[in-house]
C-alpha positions in Angstrom: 0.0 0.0 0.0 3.1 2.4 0.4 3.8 2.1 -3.0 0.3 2.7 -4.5 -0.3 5.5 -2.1 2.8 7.0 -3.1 1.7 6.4 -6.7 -1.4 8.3 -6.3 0.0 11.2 -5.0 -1.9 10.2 -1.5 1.4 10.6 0.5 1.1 10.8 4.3 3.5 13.4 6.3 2.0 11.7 9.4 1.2 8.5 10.5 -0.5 7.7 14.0 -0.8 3.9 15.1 -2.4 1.7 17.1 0.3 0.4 19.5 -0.5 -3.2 18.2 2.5 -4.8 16.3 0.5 -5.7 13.4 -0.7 -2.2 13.0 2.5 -0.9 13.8 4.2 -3.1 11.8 2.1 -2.3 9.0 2.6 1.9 9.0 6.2 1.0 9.3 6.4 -1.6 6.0 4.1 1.2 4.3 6.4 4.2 5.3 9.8 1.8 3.5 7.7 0.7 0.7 6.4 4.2 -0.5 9.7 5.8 0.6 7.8 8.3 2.7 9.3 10.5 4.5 6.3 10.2 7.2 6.4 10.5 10.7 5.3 7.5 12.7 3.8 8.2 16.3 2.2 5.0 18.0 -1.1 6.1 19.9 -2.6 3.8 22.7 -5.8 5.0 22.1 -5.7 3.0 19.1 -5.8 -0.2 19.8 -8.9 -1.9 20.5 -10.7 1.5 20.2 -14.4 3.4 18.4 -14.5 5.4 16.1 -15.4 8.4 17.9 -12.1 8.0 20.1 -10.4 7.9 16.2 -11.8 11.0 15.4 -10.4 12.8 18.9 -6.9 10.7 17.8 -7.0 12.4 14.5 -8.8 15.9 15.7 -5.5 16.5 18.0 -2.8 16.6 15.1 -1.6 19.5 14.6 0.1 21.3 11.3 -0.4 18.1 8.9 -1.4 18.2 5.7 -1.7 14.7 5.0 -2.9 12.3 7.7 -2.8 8.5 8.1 -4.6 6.5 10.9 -3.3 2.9 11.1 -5.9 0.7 12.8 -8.2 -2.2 13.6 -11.5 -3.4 12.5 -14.5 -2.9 13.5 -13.6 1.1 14.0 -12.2 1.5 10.4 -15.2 0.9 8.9 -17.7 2.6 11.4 -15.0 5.7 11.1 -14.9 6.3 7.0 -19.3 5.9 7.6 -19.2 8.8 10.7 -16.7 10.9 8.3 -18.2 10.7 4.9 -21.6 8.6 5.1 -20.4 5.9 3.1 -20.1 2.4 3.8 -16.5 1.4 2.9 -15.6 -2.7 4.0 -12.0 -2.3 5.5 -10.2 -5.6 5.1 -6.9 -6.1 6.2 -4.1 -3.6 4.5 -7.4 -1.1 3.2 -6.8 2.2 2.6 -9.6 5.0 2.7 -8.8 8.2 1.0 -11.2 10.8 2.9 -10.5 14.8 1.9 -12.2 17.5 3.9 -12.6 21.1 2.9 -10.3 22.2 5.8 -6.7 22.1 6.5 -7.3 22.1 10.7 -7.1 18.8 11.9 -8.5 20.0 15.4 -12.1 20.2 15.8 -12.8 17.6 13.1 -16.4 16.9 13.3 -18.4 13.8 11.5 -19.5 13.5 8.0 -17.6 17.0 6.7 -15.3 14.3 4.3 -15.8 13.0 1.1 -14.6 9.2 0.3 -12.3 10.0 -2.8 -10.5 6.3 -3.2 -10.6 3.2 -1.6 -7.6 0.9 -2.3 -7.9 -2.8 -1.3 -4.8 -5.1 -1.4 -4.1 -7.5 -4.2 -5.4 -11.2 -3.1 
């Protein structure tokens, strides 16, 4: 996924994780893949979390212009419906594209983003 996001131009310059090695693991692989140049900060309140504590997560960065959650399932899926409206299924390695018409992360609110890509692994 590092390489395809760098491909579309969809490059993080910050990455928050779950402190789960998988998820960890997985925002690391797809920082070396894409050759990012992202910042990687593990978040407790990540792992094993809702949605709504996602959006606090991603409400508190501050001067990012690109943002990258790295998470679990169920909240991935409830998250890109609270943001945008839309039902998205999340499998493993998933990436949701949301934009939103503001460039201050604090105070995001629900469904102000629009789903612009979903990229799915190959099998």
């Amino acid at each position: 996924m590092g390489q395809v996001l760098s491909d579309e131009g969809q490059v993080p310059t910050l990455v928050i994780t779950s402190t789960a090695v998988r998820a960890r693991t997985t925002a690391e692989l797809a920082n070396e893949a894409g050759d990012w140049d992202a910042e990687i900060v593990l978040d407790s309140n990540l792992y094993g979390t809702d949605a709504d504590t996602a959006v606090r997560v991603a409400s508190d960065a501050r001067d990012v212009e690109r943002l990258m959650l790295v998470g679990h399932q169920p909240a991935w899926s409830t998250l890109v419906a609270i943001l945008t409206g839309q039902r998205v299924e999340m499998k493993t390695a998933t990436v949701a594209v949301v934009e939103f018409d503001t460039d201050q992360w604090p105070g995001l609110t629900t469904r102000q983003g629009r789903l612009v890509a979903v990229f799915h692994p190959l099998s």
